[in-house]
Phi, psi and omega in degrees: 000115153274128184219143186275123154358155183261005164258006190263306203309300179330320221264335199290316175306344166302283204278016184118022199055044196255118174245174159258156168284121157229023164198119179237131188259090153307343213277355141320303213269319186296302171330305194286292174320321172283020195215016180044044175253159202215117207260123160285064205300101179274113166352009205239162201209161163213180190252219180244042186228337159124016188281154205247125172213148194272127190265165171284120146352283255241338168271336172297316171309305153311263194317326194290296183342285191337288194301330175281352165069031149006140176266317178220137149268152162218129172285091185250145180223208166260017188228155180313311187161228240241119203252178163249191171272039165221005169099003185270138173310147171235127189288332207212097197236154185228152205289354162309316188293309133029272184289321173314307202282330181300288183311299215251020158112318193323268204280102172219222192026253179253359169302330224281320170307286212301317218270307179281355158283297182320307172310297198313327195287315175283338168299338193267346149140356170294158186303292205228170187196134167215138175258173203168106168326114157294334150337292186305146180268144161079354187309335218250353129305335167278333185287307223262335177285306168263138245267341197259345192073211170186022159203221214231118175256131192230130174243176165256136207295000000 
């Protein structure tokens, strides 16, 4: 079940009916997985009187990886990944590097969610985390098919 905290709700209605996750009941999505169905997640969560609220993607991804102990999560945005300070892509960060590029400025503005939804996820026992320009044609196959990739692979060391 995804639900916004009962001290988030008031301030969160203000903002669009937007909740946060305290909970996830995988058993939908393994129930589809055993039956060899590929489950379309739509982000949305309620509370517990059934109010409907719209969750971020990229935490609804994360954490479901998480509870399902995911072999890969993947992040598609608009940007290559995870850049260095001179704009080069970094292909392979383990989540110490993560928090490194983060203290010292590298990893800022609106990568620092997406990035740190990736840390969590891998930290929660998924395997792999990956961000990946969604722009590139053909990216979530060149990330997932080929050995050098095309965005920011993120592991645990």
């Amino acid at each position: 079940m995804l639900v916004p905290s009962k001290e988030k709700a008031e301030e969160l209605l203000d903002i669009g009916q937007v909740g946060e996750i305290t909970s996830i009941d995988p058993e939908i999505i393994q129930h589809l997985d055993a039956r060899d169905f590929i489950p379309v997640i739509a982000p949305l969560g309620t509370d517990m009187e059934g109010n409907a609220y719209n969750i971020n993607a990229d935490v609804a991804a994360g954490k479901i990886a998480g509870v399902l102990q995911a072999e890969k999560v993947i992040f598609m945005t608009n940007t290559p990944g995870v850049l260095d300070k001179q704009g080069q892509l970094l292909t392979g960060l383990t989540p110490r590097e993560v928090d490194e590029l983060t203290a010292d400025g590298t990893i800022s503005g609106g990568m620092i969610p997406k990035v740190g939804y990736a840390v969590d996820a891998v930290n929660s026992g998924v395997k792999t985390a990956h961000i990946i320009d969604g722009r590139v044609e053909h990216a979530l196959l060149l990330e997932v098919l080929t050995p050098e990739g095309v965005g920011t692979l993120i592991k645990r060391a």
